[in-house]
BALOBA-1460 file (C-alpha; in Angstrom, 3 decimals):
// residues 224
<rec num="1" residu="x" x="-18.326" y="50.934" z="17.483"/>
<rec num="2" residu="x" x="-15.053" y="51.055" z="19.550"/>
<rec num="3" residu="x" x="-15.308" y="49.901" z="23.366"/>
<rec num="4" residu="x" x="-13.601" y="53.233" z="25.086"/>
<rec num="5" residu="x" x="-13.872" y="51.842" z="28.476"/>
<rec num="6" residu="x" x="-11.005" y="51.852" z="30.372"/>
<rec num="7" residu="x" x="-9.377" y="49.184" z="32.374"/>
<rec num="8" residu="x" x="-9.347" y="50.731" z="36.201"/>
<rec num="9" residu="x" x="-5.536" y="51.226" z="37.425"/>
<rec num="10" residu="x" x="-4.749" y="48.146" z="39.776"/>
<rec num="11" residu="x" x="-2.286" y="50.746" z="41.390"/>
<rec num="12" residu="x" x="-5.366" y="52.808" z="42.872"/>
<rec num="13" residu="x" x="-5.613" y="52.708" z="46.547"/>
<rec num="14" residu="x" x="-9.163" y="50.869" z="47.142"/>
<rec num="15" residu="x" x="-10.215" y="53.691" z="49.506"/>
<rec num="16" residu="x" x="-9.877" y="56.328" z="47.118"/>
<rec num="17" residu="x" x="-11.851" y="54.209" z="44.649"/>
<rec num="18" residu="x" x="-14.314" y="53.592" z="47.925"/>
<rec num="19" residu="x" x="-14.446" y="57.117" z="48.435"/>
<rec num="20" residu="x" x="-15.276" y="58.403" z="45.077"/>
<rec num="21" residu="x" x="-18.037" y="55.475" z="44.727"/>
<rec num="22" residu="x" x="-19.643" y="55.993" z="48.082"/>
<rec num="23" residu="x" x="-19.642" y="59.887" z="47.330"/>
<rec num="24" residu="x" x="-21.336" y="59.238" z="43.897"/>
<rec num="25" residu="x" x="-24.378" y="57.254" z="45.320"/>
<rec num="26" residu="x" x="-24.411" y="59.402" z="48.240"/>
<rec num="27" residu="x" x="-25.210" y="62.361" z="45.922"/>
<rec num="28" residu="x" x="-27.096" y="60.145" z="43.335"/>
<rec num="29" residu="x" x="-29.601" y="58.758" z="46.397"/>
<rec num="30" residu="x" x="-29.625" y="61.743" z="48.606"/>
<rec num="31" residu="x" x="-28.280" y="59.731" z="51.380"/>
<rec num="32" residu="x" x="-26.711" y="60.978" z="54.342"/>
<rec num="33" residu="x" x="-26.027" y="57.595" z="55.475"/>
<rec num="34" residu="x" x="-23.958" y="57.005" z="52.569"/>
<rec num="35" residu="x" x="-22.448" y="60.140" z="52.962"/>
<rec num="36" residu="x" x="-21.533" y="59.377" z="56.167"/>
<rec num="37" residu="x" x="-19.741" y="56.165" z="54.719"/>
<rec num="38" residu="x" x="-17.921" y="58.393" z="52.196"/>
<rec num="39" residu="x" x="-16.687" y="60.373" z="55.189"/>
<rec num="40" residu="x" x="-15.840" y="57.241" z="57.484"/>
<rec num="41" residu="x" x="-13.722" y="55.539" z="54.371"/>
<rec num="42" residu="x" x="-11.646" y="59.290" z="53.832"/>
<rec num="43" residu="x" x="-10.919" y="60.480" z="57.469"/>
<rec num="44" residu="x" x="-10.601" y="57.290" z="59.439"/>
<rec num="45" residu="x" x="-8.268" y="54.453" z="57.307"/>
<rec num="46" residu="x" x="-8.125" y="52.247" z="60.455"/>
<rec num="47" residu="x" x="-11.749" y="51.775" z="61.189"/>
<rec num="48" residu="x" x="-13.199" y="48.257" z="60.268"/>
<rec num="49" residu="x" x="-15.869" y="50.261" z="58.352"/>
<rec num="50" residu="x" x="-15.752" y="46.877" z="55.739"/>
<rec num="51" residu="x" x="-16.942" y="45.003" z="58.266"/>
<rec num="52" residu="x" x="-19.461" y="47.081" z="60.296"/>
<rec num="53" residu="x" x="-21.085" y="47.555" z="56.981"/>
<rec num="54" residu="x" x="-21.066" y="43.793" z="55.726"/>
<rec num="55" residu="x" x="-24.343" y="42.610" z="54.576"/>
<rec num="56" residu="x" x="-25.277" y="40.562" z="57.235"/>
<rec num="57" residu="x" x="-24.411" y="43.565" z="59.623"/>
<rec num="58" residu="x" x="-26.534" y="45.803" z="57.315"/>
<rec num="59" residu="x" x="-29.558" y="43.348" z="57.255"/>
<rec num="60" residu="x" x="-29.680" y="42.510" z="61.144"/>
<rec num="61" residu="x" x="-29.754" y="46.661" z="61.677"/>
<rec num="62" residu="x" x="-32.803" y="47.041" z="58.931"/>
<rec num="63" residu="x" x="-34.288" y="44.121" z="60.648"/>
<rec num="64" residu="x" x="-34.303" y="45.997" z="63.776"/>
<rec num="65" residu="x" x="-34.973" y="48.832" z="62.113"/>
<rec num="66" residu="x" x="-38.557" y="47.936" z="60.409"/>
<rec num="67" residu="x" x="-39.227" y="45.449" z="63.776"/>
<rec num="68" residu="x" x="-39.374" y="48.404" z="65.884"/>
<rec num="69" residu="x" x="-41.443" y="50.578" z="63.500"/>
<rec num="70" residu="x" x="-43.495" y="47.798" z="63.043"/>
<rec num="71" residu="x" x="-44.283" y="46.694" z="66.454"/>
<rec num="72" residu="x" x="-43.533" y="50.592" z="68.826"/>
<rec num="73" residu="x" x="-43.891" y="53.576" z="65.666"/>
<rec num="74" residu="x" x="-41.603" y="55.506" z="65.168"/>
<rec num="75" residu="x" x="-41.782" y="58.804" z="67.628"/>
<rec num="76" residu="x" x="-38.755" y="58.583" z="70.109"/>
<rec num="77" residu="x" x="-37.283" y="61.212" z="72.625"/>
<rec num="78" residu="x" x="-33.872" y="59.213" z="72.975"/>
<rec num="79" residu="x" x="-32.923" y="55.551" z="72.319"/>
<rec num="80" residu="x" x="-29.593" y="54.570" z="73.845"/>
<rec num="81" residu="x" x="-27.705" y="52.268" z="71.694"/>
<rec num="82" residu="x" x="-25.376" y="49.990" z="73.665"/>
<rec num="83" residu="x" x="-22.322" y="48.152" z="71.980"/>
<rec num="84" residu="x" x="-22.879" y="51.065" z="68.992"/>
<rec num="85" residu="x" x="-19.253" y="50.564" z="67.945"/>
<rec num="86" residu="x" x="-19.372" y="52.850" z="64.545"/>
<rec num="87" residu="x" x="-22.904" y="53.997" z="65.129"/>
<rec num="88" residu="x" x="-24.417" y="52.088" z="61.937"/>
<rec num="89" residu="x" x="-27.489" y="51.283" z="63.645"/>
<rec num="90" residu="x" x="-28.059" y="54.879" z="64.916"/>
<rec num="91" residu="x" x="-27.287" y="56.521" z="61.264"/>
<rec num="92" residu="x" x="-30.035" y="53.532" z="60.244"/>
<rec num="93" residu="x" x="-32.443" y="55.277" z="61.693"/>
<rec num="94" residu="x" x="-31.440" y="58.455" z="60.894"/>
<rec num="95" residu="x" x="-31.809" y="57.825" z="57.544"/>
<rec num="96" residu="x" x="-35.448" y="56.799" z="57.764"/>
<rec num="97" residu="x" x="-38.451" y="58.945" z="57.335"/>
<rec num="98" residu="x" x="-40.450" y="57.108" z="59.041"/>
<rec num="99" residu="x" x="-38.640" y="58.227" z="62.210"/>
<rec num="100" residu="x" x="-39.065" y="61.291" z="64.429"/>
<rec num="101" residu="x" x="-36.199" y="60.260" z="67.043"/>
<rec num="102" residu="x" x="-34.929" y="63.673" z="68.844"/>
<rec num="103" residu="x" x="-31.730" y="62.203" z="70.150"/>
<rec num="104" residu="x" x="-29.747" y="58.914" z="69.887"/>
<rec num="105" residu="x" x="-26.717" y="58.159" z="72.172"/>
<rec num="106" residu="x" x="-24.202" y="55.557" z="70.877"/>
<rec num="107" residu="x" x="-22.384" y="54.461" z="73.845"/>
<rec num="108" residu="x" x="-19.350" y="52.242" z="73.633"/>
<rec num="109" residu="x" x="-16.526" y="50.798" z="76.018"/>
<rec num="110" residu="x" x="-14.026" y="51.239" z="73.490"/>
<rec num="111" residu="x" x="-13.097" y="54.896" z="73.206"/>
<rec num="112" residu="x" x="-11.043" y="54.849" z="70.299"/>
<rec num="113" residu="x" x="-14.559" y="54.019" z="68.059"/>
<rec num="114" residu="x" x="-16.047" y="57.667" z="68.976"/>
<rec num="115" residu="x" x="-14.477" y="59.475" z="66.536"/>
<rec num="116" residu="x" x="-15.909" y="57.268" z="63.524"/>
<rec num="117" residu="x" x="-19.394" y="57.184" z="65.000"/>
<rec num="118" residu="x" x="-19.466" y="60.879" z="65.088"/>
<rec num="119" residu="x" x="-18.093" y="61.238" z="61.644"/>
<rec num="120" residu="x" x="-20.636" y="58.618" z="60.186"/>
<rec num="121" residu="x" x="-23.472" y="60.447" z="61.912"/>
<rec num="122" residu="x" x="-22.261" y="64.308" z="61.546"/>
<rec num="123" residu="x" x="-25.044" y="65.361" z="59.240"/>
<rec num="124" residu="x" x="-27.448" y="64.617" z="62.727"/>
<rec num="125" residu="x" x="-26.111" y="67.274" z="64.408"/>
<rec num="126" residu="x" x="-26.631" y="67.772" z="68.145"/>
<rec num="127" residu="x" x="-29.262" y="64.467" z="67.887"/>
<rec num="128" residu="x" x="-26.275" y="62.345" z="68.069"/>
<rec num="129" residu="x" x="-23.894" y="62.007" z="70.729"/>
<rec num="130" residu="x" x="-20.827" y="59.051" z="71.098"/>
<rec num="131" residu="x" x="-20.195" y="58.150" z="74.890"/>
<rec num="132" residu="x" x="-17.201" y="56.293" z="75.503"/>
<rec num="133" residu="x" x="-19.226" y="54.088" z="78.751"/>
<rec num="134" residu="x" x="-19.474" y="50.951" z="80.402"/>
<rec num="135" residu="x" x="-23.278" y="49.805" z="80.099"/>
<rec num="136" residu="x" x="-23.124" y="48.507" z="84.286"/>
<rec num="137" residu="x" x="-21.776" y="51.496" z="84.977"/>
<rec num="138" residu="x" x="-24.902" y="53.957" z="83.718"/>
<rec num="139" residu="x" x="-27.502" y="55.791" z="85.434"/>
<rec num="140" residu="x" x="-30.410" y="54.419" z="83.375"/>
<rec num="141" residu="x" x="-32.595" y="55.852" z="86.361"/>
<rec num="142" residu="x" x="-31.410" y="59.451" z="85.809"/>
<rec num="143" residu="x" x="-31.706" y="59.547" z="81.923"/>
<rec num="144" residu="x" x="-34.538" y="57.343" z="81.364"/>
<rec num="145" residu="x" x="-34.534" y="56.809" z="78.046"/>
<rec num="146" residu="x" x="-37.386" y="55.637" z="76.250"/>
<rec num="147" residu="x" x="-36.108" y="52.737" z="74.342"/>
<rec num="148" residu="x" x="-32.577" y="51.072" z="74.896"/>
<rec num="149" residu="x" x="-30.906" y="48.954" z="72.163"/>
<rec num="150" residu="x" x="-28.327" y="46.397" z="72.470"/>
<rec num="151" residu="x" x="-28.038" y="44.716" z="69.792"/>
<rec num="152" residu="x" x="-24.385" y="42.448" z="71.251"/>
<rec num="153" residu="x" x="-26.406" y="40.183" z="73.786"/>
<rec num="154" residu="x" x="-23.773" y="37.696" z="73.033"/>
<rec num="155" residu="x" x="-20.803" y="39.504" z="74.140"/>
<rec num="156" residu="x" x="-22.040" y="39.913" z="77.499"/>
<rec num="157" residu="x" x="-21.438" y="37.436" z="80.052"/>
<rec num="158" residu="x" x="-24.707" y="37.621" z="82.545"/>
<rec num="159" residu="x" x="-27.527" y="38.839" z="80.621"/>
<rec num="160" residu="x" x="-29.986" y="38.941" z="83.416"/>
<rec num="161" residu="x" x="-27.758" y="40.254" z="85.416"/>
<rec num="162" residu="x" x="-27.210" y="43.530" z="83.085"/>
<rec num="163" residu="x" x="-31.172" y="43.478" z="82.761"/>
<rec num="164" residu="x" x="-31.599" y="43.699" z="86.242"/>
<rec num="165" residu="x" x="-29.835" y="47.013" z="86.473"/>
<rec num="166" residu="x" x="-32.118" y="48.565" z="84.324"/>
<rec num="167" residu="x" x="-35.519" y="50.563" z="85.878"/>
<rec num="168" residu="x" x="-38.617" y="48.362" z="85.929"/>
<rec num="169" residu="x" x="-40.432" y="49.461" z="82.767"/>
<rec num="170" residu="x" x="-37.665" y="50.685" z="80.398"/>
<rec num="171" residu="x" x="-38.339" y="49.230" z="76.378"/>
<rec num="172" residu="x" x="-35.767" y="47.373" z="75.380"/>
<rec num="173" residu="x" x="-34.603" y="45.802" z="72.215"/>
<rec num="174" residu="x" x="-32.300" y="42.648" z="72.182"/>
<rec num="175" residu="x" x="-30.390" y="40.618" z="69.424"/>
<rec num="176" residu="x" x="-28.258" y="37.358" z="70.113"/>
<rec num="177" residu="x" x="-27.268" y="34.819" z="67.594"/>
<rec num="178" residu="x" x="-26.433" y="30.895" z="67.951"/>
<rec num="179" residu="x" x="-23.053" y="31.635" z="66.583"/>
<rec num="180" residu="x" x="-21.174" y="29.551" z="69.192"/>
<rec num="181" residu="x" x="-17.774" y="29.025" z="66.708"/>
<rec num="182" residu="x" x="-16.948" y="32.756" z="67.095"/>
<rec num="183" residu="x" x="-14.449" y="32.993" z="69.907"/>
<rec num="184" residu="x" x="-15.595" y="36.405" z="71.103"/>
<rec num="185" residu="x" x="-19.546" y="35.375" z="71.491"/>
<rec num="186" residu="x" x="-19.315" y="34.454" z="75.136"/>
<rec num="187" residu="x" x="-22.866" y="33.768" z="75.558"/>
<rec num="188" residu="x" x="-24.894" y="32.813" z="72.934"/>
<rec num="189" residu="x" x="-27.930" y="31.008" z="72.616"/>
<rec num="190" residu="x" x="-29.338" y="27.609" z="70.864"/>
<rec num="191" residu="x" x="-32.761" y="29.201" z="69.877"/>
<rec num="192" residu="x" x="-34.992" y="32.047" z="69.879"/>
<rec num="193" residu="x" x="-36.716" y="29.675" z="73.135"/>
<rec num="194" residu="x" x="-33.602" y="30.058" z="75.149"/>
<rec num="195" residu="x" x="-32.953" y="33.518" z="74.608"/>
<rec num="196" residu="x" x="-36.605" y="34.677" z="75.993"/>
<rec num="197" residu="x" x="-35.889" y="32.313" z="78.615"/>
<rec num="198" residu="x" x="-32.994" y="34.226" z="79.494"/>
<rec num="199" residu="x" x="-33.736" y="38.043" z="78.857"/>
<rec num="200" residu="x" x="-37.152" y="36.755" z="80.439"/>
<rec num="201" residu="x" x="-38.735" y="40.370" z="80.111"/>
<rec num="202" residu="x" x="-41.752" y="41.327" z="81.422"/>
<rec num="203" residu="x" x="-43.691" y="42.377" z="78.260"/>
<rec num="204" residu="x" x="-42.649" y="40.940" z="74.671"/>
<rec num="205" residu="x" x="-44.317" y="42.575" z="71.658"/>
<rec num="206" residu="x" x="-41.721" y="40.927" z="69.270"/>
<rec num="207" residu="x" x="-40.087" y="38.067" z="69.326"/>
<rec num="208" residu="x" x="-38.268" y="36.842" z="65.886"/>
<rec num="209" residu="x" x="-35.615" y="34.902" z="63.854"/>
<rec num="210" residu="x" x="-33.107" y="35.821" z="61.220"/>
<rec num="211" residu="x" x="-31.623" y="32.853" z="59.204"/>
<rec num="212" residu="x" x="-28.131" y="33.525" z="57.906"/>
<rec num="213" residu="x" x="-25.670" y="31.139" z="56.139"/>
<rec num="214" residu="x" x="-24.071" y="30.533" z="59.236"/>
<rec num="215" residu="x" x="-25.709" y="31.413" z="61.592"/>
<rec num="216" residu="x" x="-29.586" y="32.750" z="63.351"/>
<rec num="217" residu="x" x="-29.955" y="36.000" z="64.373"/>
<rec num="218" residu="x" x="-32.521" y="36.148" z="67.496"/>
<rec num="219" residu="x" x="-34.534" y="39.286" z="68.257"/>
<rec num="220" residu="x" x="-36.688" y="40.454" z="71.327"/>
<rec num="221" residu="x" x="-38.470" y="43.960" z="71.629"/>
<rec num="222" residu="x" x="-40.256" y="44.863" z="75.052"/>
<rec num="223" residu="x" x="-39.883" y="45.822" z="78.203"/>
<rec num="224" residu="x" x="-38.341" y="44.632" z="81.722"/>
């Protein structure tokens, strides 16, 4: 029987080829997270989507993911997500059933990372909003949300300090990583140890390690 299979043309542009793939399993899985993707890879050729999307991205985001269902449920009024960058994390939990979240905010200092956040998470509707904000400079107080995510512990420079702005009470969950060789992690930590030393929240219902190739991811949901 002759092989018909064609040889792909090496003169395609690689986002058209993304696009057409990402739109094929979008429809063949239903996804609107992949849809999303499709959308991000068409409208927005500068984005880093690649990267936001890597695996170990992906993993550390389904990690949170199935920690917090695991350890709070699932029912939320509105989760802020701090550092959301592309809103990958937000669209995560979009995209799970197990969630009844009524609004997520992905708030970001950069402003120019808006416009793909909005595009990966259209198909939320009015649940999703992308605030171009500096986490100091919020009014946790006034908007109380019920859980608020950041999940770039090692970008910041004083952790406690940014914990201390936040109401007594609020749910919180935190990622760092020991990934000291990356020039723009300006505070990581050795160990899972040293991290609850230094979030040192009041109530911890999870505290847990990711192993990567190069690195540990370190995880902390509860409350200051």
């Amino acid at each position: 029987m002759m092989d018909v299979t064609q040889a792909g043309n090496a003169n395609t542009d690689w986002r058209e080829q993304a696009y057409d793939l990402t739109r094929g399993i979008a429809a063949y899985a239903a996804s609107p997270l992949v849809a999303g993707l499709a959308r991000v890879i068409s409208k927005h050729p500068e984005a880093d989507i690649a990267n936001a999307f890597n695996h170990k991205q992906v993993a550390c985001k389904m990690w949170a993911r199935d920690s917090l269902f695991e350890t709070c449920g699932g029912r939320y009024r509105h989760i802020w997500v701090l550092g959301g960058w592309y809103g990958v994390l937000p669209a995560v939990l979009f995209n799970d059933a197990r969630f009844d979240i009524a609004a997520i905010d992905s708030i970001d200092i950069d402003p120019d990372v808006a416009a793909v956040a909005k595009t990966l998470n259209r198909e939320a509707g009015d649940r999703f909003r992308a605030v171009t904000g500096d986490m100091y400079a919020l009014d946790y107080a006034a908007a109380r949300p019920d859980l608020v995510v950041n999940t770039s512990c090692e970008h910041i420079a004083d952790l406690p300090a940014w914990l201390a702005v936040l109401p007594q009470g609020t749910n919180v969950l935190l990622q760092s990583n020991d990934y000291f060789s990356e020039p723009t992690h300006i505070n990581c930590v050795a160990s899972l140890a040293a991290f609850e030393a230094m979030a040192a929240l009041k109530e911890v219902r999870f505290s847990g390690e990711l192993p990567t190739k190069n690195y540990a991811r370190f995880m902390l949901i509860g409350s200051v």
